[in-house]
C-alpha positions as CSV (number, residue, x, y, z in Angstrom):
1,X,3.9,6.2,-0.2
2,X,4.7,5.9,-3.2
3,X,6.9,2.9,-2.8
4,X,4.3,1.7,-1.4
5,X,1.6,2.3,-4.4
6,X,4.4,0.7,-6.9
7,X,5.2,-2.6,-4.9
8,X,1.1,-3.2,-4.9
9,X,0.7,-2.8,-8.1
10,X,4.2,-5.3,-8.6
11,X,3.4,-7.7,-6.2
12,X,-0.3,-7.5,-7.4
13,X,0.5,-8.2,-11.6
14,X,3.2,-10.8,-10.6
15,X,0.0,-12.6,-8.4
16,X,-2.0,-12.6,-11.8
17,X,0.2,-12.9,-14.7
18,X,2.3,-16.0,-12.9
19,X,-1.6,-17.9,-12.1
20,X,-2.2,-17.4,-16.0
21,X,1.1,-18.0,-17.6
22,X,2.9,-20.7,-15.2
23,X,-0.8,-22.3,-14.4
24,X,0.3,-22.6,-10.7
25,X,-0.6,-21.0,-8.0
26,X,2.5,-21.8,-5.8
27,X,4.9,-19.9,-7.8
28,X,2.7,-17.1,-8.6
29,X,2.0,-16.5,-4.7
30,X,5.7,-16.9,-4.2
31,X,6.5,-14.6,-6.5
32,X,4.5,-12.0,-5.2
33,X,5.6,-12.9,-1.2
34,X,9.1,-12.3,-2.8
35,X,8.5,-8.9,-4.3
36,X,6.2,-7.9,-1.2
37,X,8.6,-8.4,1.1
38,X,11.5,-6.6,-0.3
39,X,9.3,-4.0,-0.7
40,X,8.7,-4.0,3.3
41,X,12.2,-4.0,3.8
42,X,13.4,-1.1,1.9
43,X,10.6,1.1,3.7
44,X,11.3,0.0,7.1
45,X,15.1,0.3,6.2
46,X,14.5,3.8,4.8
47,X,12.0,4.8,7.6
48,X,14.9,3.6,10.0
49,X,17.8,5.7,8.2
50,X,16.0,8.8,8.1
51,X,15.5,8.8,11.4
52,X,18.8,8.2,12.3
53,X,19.9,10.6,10.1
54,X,18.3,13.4,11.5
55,X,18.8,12.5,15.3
56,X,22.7,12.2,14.4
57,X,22.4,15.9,12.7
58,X,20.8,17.1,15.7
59,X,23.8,15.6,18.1
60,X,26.4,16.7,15.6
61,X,24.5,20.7,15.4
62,X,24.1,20.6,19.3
63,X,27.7,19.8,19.9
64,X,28.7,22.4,17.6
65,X,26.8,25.0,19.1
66,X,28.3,23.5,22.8
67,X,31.6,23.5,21.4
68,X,32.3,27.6,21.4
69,X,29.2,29.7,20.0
70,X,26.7,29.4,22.9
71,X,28.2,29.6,26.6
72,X,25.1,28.3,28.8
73,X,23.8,25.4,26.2
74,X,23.3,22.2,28.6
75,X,22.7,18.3,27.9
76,X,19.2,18.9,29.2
77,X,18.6,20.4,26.1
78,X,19.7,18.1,24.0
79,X,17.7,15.3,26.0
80,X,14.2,17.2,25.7
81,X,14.8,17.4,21.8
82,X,15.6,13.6,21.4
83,X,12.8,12.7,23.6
84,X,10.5,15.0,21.4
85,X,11.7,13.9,18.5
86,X,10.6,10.1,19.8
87,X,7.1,11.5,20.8
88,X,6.5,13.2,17.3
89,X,7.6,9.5,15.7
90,X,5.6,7.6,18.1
91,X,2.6,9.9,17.2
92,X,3.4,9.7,13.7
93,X,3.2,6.1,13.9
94,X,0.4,6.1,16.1
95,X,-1.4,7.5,13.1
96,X,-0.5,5.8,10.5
97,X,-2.0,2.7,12.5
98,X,-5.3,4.2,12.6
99,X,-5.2,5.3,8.8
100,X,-4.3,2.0,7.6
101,X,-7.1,0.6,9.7
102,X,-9.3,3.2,7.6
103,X,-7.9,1.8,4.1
104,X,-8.2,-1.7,5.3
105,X,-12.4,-1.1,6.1
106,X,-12.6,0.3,3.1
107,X,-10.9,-2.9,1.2
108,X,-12.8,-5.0,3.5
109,X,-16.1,-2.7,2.2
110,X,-15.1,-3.3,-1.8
111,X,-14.4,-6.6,-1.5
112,X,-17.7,-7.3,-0.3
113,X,-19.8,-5.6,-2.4
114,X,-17.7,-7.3,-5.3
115,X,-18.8,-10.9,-3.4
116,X,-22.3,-9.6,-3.5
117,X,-22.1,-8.5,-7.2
118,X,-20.7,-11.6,-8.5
């Protein structure tokens, strides 16, 4: 989140300043495209790695506990976690979805009360 916060407030001076100081449009919509989308891509490549992270930590501990501590420990086991690890990200997504729908209304709300103002 709050990589998130920071790149908007980036990508959102670069917009302004470069309109004001370069007197073009092109760059300063360029500009901010460029800084937006790196942005995107380090939080979907750190969304990605964390997750990998922990599903390789919880293959590595599994195995570790198959490999002499616990007799009876089965694959089956090891299947229900992964697969409930992918149901807790695909709610956790799910969510996020729905509460980015909330913030865009609310944008959508400011925004027009602004166009009504001016």
């Amino acid at each position: 989140m709050k990589i998130a916060t920071k790149s908007n407030i980036r990508v959102t001076y670069l917009a302004y300043s470069n309109i004001e100081n370069n007197g073009g449009p092109e760059k300063a919509m360029a500009a901010a495209f460029k800084t937006a989308y790196a942005a995107g891509c380090a939080m979907g490549f750190s969304l990605v790695s964390v997750a990998l992270l922990v599903i390789t930590i919880l293959i590595v501990v599994y195995f570790y506990i198959k490999s002499g501590l616990v007799e009876d420990a089965d694959m089956g086991v090891l299947m229900e976690n992964i697969a409930g690890y992918g149901l807790g990200g695909s709610t956790v997504a799910l969510f996020g979805r729905v509460g980015g729908g909330i913030y865009t209304k609310a944008a959508d709300v400011g925004a027009d009360l602004v166009g009504k103002v001016e």
